[in-house]
N, CA, C and O of each residue as an XYZ file, in Angstrom:
888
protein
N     114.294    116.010    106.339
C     115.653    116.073    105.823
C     115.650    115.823    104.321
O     114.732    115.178    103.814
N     116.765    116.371    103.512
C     116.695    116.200    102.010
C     116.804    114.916    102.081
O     115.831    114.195    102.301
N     117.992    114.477    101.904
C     118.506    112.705    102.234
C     118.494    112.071    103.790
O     118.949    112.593    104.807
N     117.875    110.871    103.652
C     117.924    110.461    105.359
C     119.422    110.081    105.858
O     119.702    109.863    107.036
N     120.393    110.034    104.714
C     121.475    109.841    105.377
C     122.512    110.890    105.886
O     123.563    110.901    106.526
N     121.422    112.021    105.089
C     122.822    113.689    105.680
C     121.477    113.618    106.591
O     120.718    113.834    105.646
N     120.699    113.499    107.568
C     119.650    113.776    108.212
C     120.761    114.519    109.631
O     121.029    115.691    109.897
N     121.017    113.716    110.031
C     121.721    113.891    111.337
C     122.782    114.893    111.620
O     123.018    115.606    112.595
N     123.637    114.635    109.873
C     124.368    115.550    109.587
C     123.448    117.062    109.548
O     123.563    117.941    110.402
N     122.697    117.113    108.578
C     122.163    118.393    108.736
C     121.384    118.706    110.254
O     121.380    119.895    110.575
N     120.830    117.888    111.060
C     120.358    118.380    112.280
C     121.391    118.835    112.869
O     121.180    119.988    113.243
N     122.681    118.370    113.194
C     123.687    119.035    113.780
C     124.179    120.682    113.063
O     124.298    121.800    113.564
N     124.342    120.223    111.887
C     124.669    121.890    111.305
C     122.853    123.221    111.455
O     122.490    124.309    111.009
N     122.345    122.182    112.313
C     120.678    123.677    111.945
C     121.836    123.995    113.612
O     122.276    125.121    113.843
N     122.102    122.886    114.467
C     122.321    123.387    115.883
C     123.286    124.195    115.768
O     123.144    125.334    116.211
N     124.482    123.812    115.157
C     125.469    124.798    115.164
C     125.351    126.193    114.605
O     126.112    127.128    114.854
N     124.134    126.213    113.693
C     124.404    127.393    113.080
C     123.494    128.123    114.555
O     124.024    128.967    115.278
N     121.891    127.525    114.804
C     121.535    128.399    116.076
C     122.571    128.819    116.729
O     122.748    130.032    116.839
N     123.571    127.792    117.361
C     124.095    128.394    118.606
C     125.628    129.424    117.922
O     126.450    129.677    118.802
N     125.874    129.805    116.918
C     126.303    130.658    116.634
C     126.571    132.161    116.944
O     127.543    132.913    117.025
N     124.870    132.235    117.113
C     124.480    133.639    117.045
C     123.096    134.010    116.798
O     122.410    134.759    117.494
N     122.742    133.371    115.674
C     121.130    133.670    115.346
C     120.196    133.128    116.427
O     118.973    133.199    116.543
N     121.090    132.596    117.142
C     119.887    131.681    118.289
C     120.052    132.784    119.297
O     120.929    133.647    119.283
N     119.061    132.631    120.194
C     118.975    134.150    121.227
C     120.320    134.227    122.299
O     120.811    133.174    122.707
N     120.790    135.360    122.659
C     121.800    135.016    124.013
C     121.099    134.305    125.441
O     119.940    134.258    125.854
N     122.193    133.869    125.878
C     121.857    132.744    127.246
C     120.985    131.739    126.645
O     120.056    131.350    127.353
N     121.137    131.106    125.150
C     120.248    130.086    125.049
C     121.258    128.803    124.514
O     122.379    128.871    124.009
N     120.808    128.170    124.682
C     121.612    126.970    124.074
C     120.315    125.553    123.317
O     119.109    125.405    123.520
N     121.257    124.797    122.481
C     120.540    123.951    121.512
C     121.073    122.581    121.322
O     121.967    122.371    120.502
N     120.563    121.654    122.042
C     120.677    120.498    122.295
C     119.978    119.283    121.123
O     118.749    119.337    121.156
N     120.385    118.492    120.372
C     119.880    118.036    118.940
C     120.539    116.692    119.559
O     121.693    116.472    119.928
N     119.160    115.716    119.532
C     120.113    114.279    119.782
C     118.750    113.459    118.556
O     117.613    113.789    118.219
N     119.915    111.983    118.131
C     119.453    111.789    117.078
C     118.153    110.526    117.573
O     117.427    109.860    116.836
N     118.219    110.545    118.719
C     117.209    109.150    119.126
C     116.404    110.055    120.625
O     117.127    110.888    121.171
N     115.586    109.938    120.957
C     114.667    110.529    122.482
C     115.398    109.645    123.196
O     115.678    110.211    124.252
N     115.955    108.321    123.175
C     116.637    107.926    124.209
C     117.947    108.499    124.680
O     118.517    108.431    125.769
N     118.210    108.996    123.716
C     120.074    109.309    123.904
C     119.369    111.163    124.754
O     119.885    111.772    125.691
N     118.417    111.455    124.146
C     117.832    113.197    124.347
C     116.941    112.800    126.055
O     116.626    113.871    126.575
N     116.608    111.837    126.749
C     115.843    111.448    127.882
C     117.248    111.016    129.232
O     117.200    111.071    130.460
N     118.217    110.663    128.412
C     119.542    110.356    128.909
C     120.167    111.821    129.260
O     120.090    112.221    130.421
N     120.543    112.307    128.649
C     120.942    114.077    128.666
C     120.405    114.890    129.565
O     120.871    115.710    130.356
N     118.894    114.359    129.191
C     118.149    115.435    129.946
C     118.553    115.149    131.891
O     118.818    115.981    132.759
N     118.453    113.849    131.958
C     118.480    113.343    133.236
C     119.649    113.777    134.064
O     119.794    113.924    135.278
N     120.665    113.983    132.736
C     121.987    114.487    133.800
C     122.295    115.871    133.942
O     123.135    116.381    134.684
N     121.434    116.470    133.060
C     121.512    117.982    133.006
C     120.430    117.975    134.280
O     120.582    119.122    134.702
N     119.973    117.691    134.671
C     118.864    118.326    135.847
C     119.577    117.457    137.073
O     119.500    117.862    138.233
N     120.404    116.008    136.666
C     121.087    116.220    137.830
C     122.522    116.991    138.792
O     122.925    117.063    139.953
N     122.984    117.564    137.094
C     123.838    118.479    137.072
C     123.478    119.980    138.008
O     124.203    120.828    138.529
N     122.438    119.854    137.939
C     122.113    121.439    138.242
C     121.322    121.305    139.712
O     120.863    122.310    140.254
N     121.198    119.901    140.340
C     120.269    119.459    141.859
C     121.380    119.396    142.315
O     121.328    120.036    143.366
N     123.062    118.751    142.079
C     124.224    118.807    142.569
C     124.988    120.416    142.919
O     125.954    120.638    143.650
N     124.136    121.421    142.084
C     125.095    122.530    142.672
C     123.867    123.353    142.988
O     123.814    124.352    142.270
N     122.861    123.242    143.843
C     121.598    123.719    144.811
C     121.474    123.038    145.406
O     122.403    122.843    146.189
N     120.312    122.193    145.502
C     119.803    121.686    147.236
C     119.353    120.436    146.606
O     118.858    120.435    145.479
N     119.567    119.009    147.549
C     118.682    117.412    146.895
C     117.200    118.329    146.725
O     116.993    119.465    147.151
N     116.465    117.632    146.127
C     114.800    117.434    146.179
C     114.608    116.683    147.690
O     115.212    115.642    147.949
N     113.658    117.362    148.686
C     113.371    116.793    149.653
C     111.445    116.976    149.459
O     110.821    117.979    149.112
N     110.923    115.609    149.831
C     109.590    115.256    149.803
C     108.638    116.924    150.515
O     107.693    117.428    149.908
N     109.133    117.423    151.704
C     108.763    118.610    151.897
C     108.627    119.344    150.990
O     107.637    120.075    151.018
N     109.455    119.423    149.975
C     109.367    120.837    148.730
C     108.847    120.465    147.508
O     109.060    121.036    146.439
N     107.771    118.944    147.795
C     106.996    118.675    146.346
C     105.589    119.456    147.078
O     105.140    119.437    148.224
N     105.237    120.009    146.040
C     103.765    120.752    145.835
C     102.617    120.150    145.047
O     102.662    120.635    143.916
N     101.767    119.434    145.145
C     100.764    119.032    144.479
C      99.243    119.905    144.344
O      98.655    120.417    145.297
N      98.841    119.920    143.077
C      97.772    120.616    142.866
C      96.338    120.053    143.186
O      95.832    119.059    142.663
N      95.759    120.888    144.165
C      94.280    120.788    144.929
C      93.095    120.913    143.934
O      92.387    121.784    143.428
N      93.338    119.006    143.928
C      91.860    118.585    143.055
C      90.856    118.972    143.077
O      90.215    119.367    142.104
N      90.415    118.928    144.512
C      88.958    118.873    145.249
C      88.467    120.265    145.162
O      87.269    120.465    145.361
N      89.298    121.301    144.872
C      88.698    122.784    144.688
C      88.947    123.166    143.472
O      89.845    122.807    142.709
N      87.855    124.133    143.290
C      87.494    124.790    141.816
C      88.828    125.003    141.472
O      89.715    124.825    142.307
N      89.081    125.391    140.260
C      90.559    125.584    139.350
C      90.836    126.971    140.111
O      92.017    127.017    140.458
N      90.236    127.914    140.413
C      90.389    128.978    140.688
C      91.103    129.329    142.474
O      91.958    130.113    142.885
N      90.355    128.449    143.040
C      90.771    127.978    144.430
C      92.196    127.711    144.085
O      93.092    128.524    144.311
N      92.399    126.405    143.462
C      93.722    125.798    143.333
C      94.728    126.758    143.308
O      95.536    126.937    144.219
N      94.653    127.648    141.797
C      95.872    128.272    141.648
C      95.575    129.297    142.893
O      96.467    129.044    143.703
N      95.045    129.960    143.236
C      95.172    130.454    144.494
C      95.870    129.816    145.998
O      96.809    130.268    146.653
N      95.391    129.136    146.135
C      96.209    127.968    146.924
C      97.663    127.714    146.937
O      98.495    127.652    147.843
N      97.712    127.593    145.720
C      99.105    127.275    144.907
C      99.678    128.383    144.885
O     100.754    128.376    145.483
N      99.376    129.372    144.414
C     100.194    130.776    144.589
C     100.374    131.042    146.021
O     101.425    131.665    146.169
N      99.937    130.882    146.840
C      99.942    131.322    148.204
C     101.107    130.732    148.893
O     101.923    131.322    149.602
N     101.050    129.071    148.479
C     102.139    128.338    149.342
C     103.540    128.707    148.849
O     104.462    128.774    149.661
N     103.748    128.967    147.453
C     105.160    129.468    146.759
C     105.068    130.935    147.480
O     106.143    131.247    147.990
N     104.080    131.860    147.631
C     104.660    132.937    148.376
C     105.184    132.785    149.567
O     106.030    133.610    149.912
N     104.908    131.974    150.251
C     105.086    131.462    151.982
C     106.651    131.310    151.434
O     107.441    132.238    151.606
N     107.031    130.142    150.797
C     108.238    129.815    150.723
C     109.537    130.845    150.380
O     110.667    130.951    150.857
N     108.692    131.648    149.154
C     109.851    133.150    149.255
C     110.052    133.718    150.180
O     111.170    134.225    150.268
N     109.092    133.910    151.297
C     108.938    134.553    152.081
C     109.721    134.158    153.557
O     109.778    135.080    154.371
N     110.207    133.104    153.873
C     110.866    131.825    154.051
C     112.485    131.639    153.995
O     113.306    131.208    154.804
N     112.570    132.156    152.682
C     113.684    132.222    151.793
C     114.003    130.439    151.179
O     115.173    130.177    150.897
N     113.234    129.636    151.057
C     113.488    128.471    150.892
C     113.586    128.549    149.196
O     114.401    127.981    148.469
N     112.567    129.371    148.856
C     112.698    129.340    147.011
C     113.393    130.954    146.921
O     112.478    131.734    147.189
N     114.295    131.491    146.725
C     114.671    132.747    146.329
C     113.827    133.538    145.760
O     112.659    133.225    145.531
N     114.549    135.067    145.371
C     113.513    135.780    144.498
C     114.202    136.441    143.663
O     115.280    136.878    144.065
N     113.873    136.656    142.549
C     114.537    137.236    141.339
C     115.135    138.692    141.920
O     114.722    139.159    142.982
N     116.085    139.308    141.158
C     116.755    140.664    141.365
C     115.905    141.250    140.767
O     115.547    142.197    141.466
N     115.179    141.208    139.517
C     114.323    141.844    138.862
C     113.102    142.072    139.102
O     112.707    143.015    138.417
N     112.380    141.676    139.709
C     111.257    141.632    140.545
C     110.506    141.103    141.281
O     111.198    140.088    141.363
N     109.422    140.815    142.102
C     109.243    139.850    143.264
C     109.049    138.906    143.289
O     108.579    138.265    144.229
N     109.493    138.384    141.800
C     108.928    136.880    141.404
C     109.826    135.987    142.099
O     110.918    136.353    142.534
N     109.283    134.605    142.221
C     110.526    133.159    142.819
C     110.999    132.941    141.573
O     110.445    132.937    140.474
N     112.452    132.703    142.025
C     113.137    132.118    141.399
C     113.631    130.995    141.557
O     114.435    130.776    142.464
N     113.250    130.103    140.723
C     113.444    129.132    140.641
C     114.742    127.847    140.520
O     115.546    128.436    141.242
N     115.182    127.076    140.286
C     116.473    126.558    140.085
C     116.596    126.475    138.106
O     117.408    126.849    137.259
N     115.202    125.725    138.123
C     115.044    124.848    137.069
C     113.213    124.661    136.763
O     112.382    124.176    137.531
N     113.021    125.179    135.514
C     111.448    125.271    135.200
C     111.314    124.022    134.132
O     111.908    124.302    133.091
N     110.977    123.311    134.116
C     111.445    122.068    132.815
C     109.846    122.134    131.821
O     108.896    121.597    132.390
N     109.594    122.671    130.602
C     109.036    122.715    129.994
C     108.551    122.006    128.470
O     109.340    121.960    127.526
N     107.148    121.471    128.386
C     107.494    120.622    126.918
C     106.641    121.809    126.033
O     106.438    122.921    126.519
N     106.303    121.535    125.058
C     106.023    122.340    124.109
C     105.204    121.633    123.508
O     105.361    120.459    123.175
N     103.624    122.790    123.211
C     102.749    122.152    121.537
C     102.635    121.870    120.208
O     103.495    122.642    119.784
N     102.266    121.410    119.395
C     102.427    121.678    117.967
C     101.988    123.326    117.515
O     102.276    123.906    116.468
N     101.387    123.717    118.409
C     100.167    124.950    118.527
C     101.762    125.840    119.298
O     101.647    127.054    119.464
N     102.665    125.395    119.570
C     103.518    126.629    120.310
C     103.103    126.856    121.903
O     103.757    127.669    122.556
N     102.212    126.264    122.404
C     101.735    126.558    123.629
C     102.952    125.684    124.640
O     103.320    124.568    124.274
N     103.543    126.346    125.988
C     104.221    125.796    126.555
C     103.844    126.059    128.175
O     103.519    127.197    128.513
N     103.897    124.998    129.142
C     102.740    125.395    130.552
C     101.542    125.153    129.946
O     101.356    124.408    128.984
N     100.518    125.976    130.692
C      99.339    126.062    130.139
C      98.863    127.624    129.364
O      97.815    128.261    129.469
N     100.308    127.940    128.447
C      99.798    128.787    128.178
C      99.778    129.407    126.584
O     100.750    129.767    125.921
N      98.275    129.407    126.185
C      98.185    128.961    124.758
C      98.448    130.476    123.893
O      98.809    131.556    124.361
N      98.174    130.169    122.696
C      98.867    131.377    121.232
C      97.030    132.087    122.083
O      95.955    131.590    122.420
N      97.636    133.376    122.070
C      96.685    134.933    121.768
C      95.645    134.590    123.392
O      94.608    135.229    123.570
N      96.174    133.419    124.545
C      95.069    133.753    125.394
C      95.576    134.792    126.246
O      96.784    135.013    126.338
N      94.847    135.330    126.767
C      94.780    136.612    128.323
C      95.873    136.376    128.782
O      96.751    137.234    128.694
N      96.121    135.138    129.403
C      96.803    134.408    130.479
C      97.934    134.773    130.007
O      98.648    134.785    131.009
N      98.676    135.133    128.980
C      99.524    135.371    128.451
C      99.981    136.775    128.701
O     101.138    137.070    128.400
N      99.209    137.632    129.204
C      99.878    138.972    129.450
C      99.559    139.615    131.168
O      99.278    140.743    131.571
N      99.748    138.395    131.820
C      99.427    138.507    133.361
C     100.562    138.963    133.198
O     101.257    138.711    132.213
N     101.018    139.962    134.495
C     102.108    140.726    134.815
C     102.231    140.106    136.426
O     103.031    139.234    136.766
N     101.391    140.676    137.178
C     101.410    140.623    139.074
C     101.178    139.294    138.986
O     102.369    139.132    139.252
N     100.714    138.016    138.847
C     100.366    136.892    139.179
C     101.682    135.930    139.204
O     102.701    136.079    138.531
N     101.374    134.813    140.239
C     102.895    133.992    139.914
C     101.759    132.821    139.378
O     102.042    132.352    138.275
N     100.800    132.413    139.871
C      99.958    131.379    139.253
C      98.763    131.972    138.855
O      98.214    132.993    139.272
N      98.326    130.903    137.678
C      96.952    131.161    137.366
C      95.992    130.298    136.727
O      96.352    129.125    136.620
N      94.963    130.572    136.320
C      93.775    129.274    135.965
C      93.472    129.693    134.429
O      93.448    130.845    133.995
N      93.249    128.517    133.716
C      92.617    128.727    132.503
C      91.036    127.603    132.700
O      91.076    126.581    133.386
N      89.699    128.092    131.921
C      89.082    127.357    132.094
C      88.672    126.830    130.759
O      87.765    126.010    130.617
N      89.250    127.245    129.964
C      88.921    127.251    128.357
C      90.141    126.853    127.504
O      90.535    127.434    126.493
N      90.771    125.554    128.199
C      91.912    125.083    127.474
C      91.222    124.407    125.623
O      90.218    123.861    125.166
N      92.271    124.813    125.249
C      91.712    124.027    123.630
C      91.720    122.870    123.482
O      91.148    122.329    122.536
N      92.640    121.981    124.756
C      92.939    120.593    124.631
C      92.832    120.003    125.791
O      93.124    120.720    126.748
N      92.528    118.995    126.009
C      91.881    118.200    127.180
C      92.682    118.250    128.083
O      93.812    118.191    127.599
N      92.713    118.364    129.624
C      91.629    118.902    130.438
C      90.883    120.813    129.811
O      91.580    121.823    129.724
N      89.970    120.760    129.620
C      89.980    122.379    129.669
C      90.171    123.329    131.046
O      90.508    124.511    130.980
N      89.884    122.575    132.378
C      90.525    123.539    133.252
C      91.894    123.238    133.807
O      91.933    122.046    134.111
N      92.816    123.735    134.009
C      94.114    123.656    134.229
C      94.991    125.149    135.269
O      94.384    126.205    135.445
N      95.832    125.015    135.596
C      96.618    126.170    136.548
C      98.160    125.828    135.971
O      98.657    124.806    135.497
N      98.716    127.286    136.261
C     100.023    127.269    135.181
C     100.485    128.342    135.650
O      99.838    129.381    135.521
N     101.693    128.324    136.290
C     103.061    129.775    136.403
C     102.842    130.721    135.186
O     103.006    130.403    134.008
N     102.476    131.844    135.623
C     102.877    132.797    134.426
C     104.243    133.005    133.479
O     105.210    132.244    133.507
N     104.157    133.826    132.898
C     105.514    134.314    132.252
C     106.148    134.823    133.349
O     106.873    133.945    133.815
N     106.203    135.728    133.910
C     107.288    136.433    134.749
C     107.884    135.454    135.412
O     109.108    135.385    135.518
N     106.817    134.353    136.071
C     107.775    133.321    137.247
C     108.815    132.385    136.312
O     109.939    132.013    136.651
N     108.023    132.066    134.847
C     108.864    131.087    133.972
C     110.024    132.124    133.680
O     111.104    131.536    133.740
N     110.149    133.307    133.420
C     111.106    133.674    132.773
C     112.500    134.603    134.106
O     113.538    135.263    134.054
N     111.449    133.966    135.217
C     112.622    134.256    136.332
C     113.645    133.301    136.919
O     114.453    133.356    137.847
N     113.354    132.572    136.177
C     113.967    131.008    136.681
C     115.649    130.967    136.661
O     115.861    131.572    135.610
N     116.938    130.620    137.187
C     117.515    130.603    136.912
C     117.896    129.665    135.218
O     118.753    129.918    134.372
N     116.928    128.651    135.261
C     117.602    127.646    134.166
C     115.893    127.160    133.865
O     114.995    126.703    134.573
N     116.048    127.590    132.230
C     114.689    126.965    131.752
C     115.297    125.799    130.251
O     116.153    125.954    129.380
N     114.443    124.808    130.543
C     114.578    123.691    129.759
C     113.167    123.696    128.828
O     112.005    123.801    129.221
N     113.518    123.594    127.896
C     112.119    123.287    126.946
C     112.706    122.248    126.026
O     113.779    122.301    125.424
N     111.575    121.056    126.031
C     111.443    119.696    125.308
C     110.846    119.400    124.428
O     109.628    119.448    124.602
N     111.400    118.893    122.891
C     110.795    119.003    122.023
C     110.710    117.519    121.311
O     111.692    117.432    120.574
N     110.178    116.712    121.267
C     110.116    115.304    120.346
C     109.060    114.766    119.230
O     107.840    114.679    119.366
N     109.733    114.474    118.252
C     108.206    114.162    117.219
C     108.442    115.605    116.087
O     108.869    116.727    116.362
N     108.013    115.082    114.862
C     108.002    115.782    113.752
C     106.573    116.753    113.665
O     106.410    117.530    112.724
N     105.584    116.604    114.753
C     104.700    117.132    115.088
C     105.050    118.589    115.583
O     104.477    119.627    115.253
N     106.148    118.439    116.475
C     106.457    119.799    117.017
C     107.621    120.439    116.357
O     108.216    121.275    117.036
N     108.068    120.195    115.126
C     109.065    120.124    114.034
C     108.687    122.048    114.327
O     109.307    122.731    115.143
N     107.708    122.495    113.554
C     107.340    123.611    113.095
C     107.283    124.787    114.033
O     107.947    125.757    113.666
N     106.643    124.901    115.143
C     106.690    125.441    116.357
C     108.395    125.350    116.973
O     109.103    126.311    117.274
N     108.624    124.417    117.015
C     110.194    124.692    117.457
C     110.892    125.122    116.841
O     111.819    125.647    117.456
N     110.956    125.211    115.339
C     111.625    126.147    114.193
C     111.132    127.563    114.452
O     111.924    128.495    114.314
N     109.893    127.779    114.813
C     109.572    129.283    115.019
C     110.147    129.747    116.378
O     110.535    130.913    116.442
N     110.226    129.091    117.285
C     110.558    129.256    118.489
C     111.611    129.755    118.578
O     111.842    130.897    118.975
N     112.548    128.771    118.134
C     113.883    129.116    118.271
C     114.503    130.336    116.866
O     115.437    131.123    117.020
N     113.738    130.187    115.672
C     115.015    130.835    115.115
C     114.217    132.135    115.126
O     115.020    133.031    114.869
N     113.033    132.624    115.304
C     112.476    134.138    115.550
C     111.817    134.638    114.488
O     111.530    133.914    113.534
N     111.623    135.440    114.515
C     110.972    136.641    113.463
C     111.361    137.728    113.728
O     112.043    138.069    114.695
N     110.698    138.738    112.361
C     110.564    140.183    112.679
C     110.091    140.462    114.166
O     109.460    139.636    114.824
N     110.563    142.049    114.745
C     109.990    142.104    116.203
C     108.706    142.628    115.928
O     107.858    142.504    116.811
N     108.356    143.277    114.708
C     106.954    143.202    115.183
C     105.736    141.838    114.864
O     104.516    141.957    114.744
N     106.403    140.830    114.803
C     105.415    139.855    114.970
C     104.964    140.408    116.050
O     105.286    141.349    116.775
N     103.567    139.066    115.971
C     102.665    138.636    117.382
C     103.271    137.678    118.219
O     103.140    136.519    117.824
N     103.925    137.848    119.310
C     104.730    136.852    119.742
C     103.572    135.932    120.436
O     103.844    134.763    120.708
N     102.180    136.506    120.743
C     101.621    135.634    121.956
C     101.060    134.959    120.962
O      99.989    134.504    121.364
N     101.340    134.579    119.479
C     100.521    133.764    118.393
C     101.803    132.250    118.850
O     101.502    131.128    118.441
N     102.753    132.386    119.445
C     103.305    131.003    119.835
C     103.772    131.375    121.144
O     104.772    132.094    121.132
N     103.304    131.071    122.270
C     104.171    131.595    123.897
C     105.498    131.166    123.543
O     106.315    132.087    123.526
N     106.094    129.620    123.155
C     107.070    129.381    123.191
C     107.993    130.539    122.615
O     109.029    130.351    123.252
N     108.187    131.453    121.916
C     108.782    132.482    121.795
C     109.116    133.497    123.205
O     110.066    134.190    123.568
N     107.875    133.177    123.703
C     107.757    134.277    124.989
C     108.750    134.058    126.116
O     109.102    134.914    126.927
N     109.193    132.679    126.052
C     110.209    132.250    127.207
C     111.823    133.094    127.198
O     112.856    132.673    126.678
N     111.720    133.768    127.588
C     112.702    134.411    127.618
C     113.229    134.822    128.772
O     112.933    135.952    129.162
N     114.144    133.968    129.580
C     114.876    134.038    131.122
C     115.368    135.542    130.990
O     116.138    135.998    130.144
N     114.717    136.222    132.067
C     115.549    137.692    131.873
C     116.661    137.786    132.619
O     117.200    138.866    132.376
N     117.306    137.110    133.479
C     118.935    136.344    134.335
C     118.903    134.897    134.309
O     119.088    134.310    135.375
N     118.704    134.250    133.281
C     118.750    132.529    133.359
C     119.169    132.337    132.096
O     119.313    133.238    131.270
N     119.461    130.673    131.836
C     119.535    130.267    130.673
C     118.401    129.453    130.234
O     117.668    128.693    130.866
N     118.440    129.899    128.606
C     117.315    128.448    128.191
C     118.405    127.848    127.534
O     119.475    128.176    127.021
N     117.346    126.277    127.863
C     118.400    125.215    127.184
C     117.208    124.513    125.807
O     116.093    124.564    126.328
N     117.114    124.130    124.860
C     116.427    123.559    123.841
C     116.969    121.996    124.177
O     118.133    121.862    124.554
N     116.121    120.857    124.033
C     116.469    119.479    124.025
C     115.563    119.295    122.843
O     114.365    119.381    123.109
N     115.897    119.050    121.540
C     115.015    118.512    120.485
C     115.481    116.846    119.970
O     116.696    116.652    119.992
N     114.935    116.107    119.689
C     115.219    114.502    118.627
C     115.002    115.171    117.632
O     114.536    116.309    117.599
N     115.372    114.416    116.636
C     115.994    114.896    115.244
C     114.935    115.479    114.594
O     114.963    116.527    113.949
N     113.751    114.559    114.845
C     112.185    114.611    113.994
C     111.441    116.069    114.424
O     110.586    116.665    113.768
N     112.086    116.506    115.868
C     111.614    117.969    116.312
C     112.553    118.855    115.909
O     112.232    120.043    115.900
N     113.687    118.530    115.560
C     114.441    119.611    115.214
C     114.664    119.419    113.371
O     115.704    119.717    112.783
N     113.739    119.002    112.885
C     113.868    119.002    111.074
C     113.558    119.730    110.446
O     113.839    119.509    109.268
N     112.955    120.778    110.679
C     112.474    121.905    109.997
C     113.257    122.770    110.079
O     113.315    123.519    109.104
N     114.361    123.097    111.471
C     115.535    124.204    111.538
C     115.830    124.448    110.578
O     115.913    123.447    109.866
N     116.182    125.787    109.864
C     117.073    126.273    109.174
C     118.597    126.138    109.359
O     119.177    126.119    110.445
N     119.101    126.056    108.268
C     120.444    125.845    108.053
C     121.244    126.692    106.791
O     120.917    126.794    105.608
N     122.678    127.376    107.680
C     122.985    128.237    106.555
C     123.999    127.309    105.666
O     124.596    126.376    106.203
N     124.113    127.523    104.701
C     125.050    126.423    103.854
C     125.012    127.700    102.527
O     124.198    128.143    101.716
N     126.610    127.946    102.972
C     127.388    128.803    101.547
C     126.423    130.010    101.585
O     126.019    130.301    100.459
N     126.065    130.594    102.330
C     124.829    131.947    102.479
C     123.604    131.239    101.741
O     122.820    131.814    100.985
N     123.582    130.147    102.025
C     121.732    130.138    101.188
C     121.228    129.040    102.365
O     121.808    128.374    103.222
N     119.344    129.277    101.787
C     119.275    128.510    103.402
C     118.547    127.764    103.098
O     117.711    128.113    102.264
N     118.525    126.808    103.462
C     118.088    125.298    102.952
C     117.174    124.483    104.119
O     117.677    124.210    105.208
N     115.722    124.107    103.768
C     114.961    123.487    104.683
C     114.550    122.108    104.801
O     113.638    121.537    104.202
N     115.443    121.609    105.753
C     115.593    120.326    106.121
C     114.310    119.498    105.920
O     114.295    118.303    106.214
């Protein structure tokens, strides 16, 4: 922020100006000035949205299978979410055979990576898969399993979490865009894009300081 005392002030005017217009449609931008007041929010927005679907019942938690290779796992794991579409217990998108979800709740890297899925890897342009394995993560664990894009972006309601002046930069790219011919898979977080859902942004002030802000047509970086 220029001054720490317009800080808050200007984090609110980067939100208002996103949710204007320049911020994508079906997205929204959530700016709180402490992670406690932004951990508070979050809690009632996801209980907002378990009140108009189904409680969480212990049956419909899924845990990931340690004891087999990464490759097993997401296989495993993909299999039991197909059972359940199949079921009708998790729905399926209008757009294609993916589950749809209620609510995908996502945090974000300094690197832009969101799930397990990092800037320029493969994993990034799976189409048919609902899960999959990376074995060559850049950051500890290196093997890991992660929903593709299609299942994240079938979701009815995607949340992405941003805290710390670390992820300041990546969430400024995220949200306010580029030219279309960037490289979008150089940050996934760009890639989230609900094709019938909403995204929601939850940033603390220190993640949302880099936003742009229009003031009198000139643009000024917090």
């Amino acid at each position: 922020c220029s001054r720490a005392g317009n800080c808050l002030a200007e984090v609110r005017q980067a939100a208002e100006m996103a949710a204007s217009g320049e911020f994508k449609n079906k997205s929204e931008l959530r700016v709180f000035e402490s992670t406690d007041e932004l951990a508070t929010d979050l809690a009632e927005y996801i209980s907002q949205l378990s009140e108009n679907s189904v409680s969480i019942l212990s049956s419909h938690v899924f845990s990931i299978n340690d004891h087999v290779t990464v490759e097993d796992a997401a296989g495993e794991y993909e299999f039991a979410i197909r059972q359940l579409v199949k079921i009708r217990t998790v729905g399926v998108s209008e757009r294609n055979d993916c589950p749809r979800f209620d609510l995908i709740l996502l945090g974000i890297g300094p690197d832009g990576h969101v799930a397990s899925l990092f800037p320029h890897h493969p994993a990034l342009e799976l189409k048919e898969e609902w899960v999959t394995y990376i074995t060559d993560s850049p950051k500890p664990p290196p093997e890991r399993i992660t929903f593709t894009l299609p299942v994240i972006n079938s979701a009815s309601n995607v949340a992405i979490v941003a805290t710390g002046e670390e992820k300041a930069m990546a969430a400024n790219l995220a949200i306010a865009g580029s030219n279309e011919n960037s490289d979008f898979s150089a940050l996934p977080a760009r890639m989230v894009q609900p094709t019938d859902g909403k995204l929601v942004w939850f940033l603390d002030s220190a993640a949302a300081s880099a936003l742009e802000v229009s003031n009198g047509g000139s643009q000024n970086s917090m």
